[in-house]
C-alpha positions, 0 to 999 in steps of 0.5 A: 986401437981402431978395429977396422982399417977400413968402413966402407958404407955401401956394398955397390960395385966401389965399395965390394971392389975396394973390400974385396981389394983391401982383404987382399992386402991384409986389411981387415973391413967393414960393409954396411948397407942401408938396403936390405941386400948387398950388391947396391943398383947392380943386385938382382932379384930372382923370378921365375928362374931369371935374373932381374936387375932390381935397379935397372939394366946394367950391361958390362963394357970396357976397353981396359984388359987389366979391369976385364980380367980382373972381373973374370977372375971373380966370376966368368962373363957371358958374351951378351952384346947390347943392341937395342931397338928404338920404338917410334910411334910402332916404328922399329929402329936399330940402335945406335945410330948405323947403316940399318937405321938409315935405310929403314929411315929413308931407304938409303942403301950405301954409307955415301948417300947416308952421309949426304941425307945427314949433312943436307939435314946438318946444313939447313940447321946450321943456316937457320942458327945465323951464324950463332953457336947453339944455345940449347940442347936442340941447336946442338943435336940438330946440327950434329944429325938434322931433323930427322933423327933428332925428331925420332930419336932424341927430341921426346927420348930425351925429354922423358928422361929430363923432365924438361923441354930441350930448348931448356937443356944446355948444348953441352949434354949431347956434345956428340953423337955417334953415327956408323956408317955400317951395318952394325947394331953393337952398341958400345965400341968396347972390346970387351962386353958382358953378363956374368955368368948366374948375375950380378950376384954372383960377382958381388958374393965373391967380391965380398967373401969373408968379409964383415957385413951388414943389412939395413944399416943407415950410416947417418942414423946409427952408431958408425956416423961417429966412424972414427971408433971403428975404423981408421979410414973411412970409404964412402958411397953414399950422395956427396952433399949428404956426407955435409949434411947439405951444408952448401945446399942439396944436389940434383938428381934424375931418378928412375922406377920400374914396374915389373911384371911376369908375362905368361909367354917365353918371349915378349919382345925378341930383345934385351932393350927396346927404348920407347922415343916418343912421348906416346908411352910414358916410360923411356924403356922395357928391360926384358931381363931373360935375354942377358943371360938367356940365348937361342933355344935357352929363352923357350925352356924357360916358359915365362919372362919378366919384363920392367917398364922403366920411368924417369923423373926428378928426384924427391926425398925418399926415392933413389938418386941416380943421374948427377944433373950436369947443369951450370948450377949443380957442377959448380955446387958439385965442385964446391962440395969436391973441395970439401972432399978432398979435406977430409983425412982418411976419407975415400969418396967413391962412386956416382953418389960420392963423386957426383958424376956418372959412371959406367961399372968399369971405369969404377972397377978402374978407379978402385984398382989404382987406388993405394991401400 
């Protein structure tokens, strides 16, 4: 008899979501981590009284009431609202793109002359393509918005983030671009937004609450690699390619690293997020961790602040995968390995390592709620 009915490798948002779901159904698990603290990219280490995402800025949003209330149940949210500042060259943006970034961009007062200043920009990019269809990331974004905001906003932003030139990169990956024609800096459209209340790790400590874990455990250097003595079924989060030993060949990855420093003043920068669009700065971003939880007043009691400047960059060995490259080459070497997936008896693939795609925190608490156990 197997001791387990489930092995989950990996304590991120899938895996302690599925644990905490399965230990409701009688089901008895097993956690094993390769990092030395549970919680997976949404861990948050303590400084100076703050919460600081290790891993990067992770903002909760959703429209799903059943996945909101679910995470309530865990842990009560706050009612952060993510709006972020662009920063071009010293010049400051709201974002996402809406009636403020207009005017400060050219002056317009009303959604009908913002509208005419994008679609005159729309045009002449449609005209200098000829009658052909875009054929790279920046015939697309130029048709969708015109110079003026693919320029500020888009060109070098992206470019940082890829690694790549955006005349390399395909149309596909900016298929859209939302433009609001109010005046109104909320990022997402959600219904629902927010922080829990005393950080991530709050919500991952409740989530796997009496259950089994363990620490710095590498699944494919210890003994659960042979998982079948332990458990019946197995739930996997780590990278897809990896679980075959890359035997297809390897996957592509962006990954991110922060430097992260104290600043010696209650507030450094006003804001949660500002984004650094030009290539003057070689980071994309500075997180300043305080203002997802900390608000009014509250940001002056604390009298010191972190911040993390955030850089991309391909991924090597060694470092952490995090951003799929949807390219023509990895989606079809993705989908190759997704068959192979789907072979395997009793096994679950979780997550944006196990399913290379990206995903957002709730449409992976979603998954997991409507998995049968």
């Amino acid at each position: 008899m197997n001791k387990y009915d489930y092995l989950i490798i990996g304590s991120g948002l899938f895996g302690a979501c599925f644990a905490y779901r399965a230990k409701k159904a009688n089901k008895k698990c097993l956690v094993i981590e390769k990092r030395p603290q549970l919680g997976g990219n949404v861990f948050c280490e303590q400084i100076e009284g703050i919460n600081v995402h290790k891993y990067g800025a992770h903002i909760f949003h959703t429209s799903n009431k059943m996945v909101w209330e679910f995470v309530n149940n865990i842990v009560e949210f706050n009612r952060y609202t993510n709006c972020p500042i662009a920063d071009y060259r010293g010049e400051l943006y709201n974002l996402p793109f809406n009636m403020n970034t207009f005017n400060r961009l050219w002056g317009v007062k009303t959604p009908i002359e913002a509208q005419l200043k994008i679609e005159e920009q729309k045009a002449e990019a449609v005209v200098a393509l000829n009658g052909c269809n875009p054929q790279n990331l920046e015939e697309q974004a130029l048709c969708l918005v015109g110079r003026d905001i693919y320029n500020k906003f888009i060109k070098e932003y992206t470019e940082k983030q890829w690694g790549r030139d955006c005349k390399e990169l395909p149309p596909f990956i900016i298929c859209r671009l939302p433009i609001r024609m109010i005046f109104d800096n909320n990022y997402f459209n959600d219904k629902y937004q927010g922080i829990p209340m005393g950080g991530y790790n709050k919500l991952i400590e409740v989530l796997l609450e009496g259950i089994e874990c363990k620490i710095n455990v590498d699944f494919f250097s210890s003994e659960y690699k042979n998982w079948e003595r332990y458990a019946t079924n197995l739930v996997y989060t780590g990278a897809l390619d990896e679980f075959f030993g890359y035997s297809l060949g390897r996957l592509n990855w962006r990954t991110v690293s922060f430097n992260t420093r104290i600043e010696n003043t209650p507030n450094y920068q006003g804001n949660a997020v500002v984004n650094y669009t030009s290539h003057n700065e070689p980071y994309t971003r500075i997180i300043e961790h305080k203002h997802f939880e900390m608000f009014g007043k509250e940001v002056y009691n604390c009298p010191k602040t972190v911040v993390s400047e955030e850089y991309s960059s391909e991924y090597r060995d060694g470092m952490e995968p995090y951003y799929p490259i949807n390219d023509d080459r990895n989606n079809a070497l993705a989908g190759e390995y997704r068959k192979l997936a789907k072979k395997q008896e009793n096994v679950i693939f979780g997550g944006r390592l196990g399913q290379y795609e990206y995903y957002d925190m709730a449409p992976i608490i979603e998954q997991v709620l409507k998995i049968q156990l």
